[in-house]
C-alpha positions in Angstrom: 0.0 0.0 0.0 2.6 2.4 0.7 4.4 2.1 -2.6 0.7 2.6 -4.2 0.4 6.2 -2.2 4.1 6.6 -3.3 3.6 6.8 -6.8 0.4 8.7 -6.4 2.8 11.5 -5.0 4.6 11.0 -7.8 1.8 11.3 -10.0 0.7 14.6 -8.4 4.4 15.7 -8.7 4.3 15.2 -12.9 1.0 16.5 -13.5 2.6 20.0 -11.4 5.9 19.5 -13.9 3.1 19.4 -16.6 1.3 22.5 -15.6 4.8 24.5 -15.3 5.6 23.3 -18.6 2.3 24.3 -20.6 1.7 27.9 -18.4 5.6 28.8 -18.2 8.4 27.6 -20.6 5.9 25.6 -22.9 4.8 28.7 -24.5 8.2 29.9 -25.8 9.4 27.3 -26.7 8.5 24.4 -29.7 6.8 21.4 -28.3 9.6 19.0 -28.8 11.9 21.4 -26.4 9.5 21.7 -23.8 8.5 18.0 -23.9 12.6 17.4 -23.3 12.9 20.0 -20.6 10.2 18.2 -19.0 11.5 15.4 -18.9 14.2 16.4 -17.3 12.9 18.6 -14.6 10.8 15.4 -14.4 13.8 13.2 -13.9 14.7 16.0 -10.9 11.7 16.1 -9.9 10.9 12.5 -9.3 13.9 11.7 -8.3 13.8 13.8 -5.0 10.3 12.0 -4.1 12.1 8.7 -4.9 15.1 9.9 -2.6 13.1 10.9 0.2 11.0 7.7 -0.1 13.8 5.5 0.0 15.3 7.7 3.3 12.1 7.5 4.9 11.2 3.9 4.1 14.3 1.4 2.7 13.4 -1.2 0.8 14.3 -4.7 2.6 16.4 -5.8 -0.1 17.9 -4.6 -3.7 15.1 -7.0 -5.3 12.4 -5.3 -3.6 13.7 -2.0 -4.8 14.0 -3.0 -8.3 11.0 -4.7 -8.3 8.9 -1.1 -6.3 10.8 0.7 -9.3 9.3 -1.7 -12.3 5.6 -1.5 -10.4 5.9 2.6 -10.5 6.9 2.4 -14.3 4.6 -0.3 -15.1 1.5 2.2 -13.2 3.0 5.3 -14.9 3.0 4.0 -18.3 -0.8 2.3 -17.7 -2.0 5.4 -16.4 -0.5 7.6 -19.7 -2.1 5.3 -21.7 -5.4 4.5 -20.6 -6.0 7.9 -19.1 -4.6 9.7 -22.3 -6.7 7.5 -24.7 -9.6 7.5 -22.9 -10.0 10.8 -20.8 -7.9 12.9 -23.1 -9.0 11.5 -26.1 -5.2 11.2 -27.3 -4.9 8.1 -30.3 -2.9 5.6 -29.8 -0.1 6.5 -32.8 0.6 10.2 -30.9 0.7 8.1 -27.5 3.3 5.8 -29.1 5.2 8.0 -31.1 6.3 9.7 -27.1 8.2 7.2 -27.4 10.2 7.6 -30.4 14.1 8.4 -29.3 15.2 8.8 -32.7 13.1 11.4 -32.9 14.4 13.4 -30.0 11.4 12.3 -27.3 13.0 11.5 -24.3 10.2 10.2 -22.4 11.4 7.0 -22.2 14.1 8.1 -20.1 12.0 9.2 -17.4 10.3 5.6 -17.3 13.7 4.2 -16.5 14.8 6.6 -14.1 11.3 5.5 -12.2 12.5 2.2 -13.0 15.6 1.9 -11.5 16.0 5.3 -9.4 15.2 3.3 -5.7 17.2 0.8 -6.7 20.1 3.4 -7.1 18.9 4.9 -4.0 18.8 1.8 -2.0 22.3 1.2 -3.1 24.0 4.6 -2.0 22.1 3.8 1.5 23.5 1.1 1.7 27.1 2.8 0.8 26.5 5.4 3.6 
């Protein structure tokens, strides 16, 4: 249950990096930019609620930190899809081409970061 709330956090930390980005920057700047300065002020972002997560409540092992970082990406990646498709209205070919690295969207990057960020942390914790 607590990873659940976790990435619910996390959520409510990308949709604010989303509102900055379409009321600040967004509007200056062409929408592939802003979609990669979002991503990384995402990465940032995230990675200080991952951080203080991990502080606050280690995962028992690496596994279980790997395996907490695969369940955020897999909800994060169900949630753009299903709520962009079907709230948004979004089709499925602009949902999948977010995904295109070749073409400069980096949001794929983000989804690993999630992935593998409280491993990383659970890691340096257990450096310190």
């Amino acid at each position: 249950m607590r990873y659940l709330l976790a990435w619910f956090v996390m959520l409510l930390v990308a949709v604010a990096n989303g509102a900055l980005r379409d009321f600040t920057y967004g509007k200056y700047v062409s929408g592939l930019h802003a979609n990669q300065l979002s991503t990384l002020s995402g990465i940032i972002l995230l990675g200080l609620v991952i951080r203080v997560y991990v502080h606050c409540w280690p995962p028992i092992s690496a596994r279980q930190a790997l395996l907490v970082g695969l369940f955020w990406m897999v909800l994060t990646v169900t949630f753009e899809f299903l709520f962009f498709h079907f709230v948004a209205g979004r089709p499925w070919h602009e949902l999948l081409a977010n995904y295109n690295l070749l073409r400069g969207r980096v949001w794929p990057l983000l989804l690993v970061w999630v992935a593998l960020a409280p491993y990383l942390f659970y890691r340096l914790r257990q450096r310190v």
